[in-house]
C-alpha positions in Angstrom: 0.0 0.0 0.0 1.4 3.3 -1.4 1.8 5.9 1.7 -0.7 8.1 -0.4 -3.5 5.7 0.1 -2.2 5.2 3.9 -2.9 8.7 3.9 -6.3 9.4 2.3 -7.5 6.4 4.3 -6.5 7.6 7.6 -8.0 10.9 6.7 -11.1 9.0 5.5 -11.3 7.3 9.2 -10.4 11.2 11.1 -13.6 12.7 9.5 -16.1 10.0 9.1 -18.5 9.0 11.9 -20.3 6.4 12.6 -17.5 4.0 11.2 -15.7 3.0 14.9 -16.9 0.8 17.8 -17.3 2.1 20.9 -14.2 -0.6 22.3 -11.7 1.0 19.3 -13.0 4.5 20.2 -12.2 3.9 23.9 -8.8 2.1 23.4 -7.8 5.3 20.8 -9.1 7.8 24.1 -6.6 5.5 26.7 -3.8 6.3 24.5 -3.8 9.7 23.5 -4.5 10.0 27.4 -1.7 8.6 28.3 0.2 11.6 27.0 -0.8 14.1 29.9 -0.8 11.2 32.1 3.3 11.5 31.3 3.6 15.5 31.3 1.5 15.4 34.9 4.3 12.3 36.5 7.2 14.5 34.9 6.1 17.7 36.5 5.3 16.2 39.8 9.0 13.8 39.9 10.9 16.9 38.9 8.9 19.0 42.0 9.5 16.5 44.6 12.8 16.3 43.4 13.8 19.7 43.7 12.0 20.4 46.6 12.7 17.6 49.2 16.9 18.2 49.3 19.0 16.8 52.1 22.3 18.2 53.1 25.3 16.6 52.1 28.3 17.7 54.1 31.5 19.0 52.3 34.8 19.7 54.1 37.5 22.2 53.0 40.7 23.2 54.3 41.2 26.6 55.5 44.1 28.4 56.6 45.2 24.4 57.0 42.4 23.8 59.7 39.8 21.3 58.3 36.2 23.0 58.2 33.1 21.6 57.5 29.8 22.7 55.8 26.7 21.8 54.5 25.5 22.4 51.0 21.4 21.4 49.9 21.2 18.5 47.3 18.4 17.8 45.1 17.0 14.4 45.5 17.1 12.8 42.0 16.5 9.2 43.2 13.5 10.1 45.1 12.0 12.2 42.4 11.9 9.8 39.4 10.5 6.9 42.1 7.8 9.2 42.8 7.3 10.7 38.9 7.3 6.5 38.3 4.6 6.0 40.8 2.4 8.6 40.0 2.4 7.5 36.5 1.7 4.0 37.2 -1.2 4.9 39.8 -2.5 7.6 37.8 -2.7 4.8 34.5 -4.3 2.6 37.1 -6.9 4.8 37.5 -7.1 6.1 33.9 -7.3 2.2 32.9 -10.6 1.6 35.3 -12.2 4.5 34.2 -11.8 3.7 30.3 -12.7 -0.2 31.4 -15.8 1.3 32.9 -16.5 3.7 29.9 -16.5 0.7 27.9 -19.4 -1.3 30.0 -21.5 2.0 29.9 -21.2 2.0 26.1 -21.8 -2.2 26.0 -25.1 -2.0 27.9 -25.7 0.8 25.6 -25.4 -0.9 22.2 -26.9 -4.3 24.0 -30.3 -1.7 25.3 -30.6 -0.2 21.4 -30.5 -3.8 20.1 -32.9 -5.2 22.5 -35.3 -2.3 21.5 -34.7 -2.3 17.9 -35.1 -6.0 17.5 -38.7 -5.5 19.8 -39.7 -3.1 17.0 
C-alpha cells in the first residue's frame, strides 16, 4: 500500500462518523490520554525532586584547619521513584475509568439492540 493511500485512508477514518466501535473508540481515548498522564508524572517527579533536598556535608581546608559545611542536594532518586509512581497509579486509574467507559457504552449498544429488535 502506497503511503498516499495510507494517507487518504487515515484521513477517511479522522472525519467520518459512525464508522468506529465504541471498544476502538475507547482504546484510541486510553492512549492519546496517556500523553498528559506523562507531562502530569514528569512535573510532579521533577517538584518533589527539587524540593525535598537533604544536606550533604563537604569539608575544606582553610588556613590548614579542616572545616566543614553543608551544601542542599536535590533528591534525584526520590523524584523519578515518585514521577514513576504517580504514572503507574494515575494509568491505574485512567485504565478503570476507560474499562468502565467501555461497559456503559456495552449496555448501551446491548439496550438499542434489544429495543430495535422488539420493533
Amino acid at each position: 500500500m502506497s503511503i498516499h493511500l495510507y494517507v487518504k485512508k487515515l484521513l477517511t477514518f479522522m472525519i467520518t462518523f459512525g464508522e468506529i466501535t465504541s471498544k476502538k473508540a475507547i482504546t484510541i481515548l486510553f492512549y492519546i490520554g496517556i500523553i498528559p498522564i506523562l507531562i502530569q508524572s514528569y512535573v510532579i517527579g521533577n517538584t518533589i525532586h527539587l524540593t525535598y533536598t537533604y544536606q550533604k556535608q563537604i569539608s575544606y581546608l582553610s588556613n590548614g584547619i579542616p572545616r566543614f559545611t553543608s551544601v542542599e542536594t536535590p533528591n534525584i532518586f526520590f523524584g523519578i521513584l515518585s514521577g514513576i509512581l504517580a504514572f503507574i497509579a494515575t494509568l491505574f486509574i485512567w485504565k478503570i475509568i476507560c474499562e468502565l467507559l467501555i461497559m456503559i457504552f456495552r449496555c448501551f449498544e446491548t439496550y438499542a439492540r434489544s429495543n430495535t429488535s422488539a420493533k
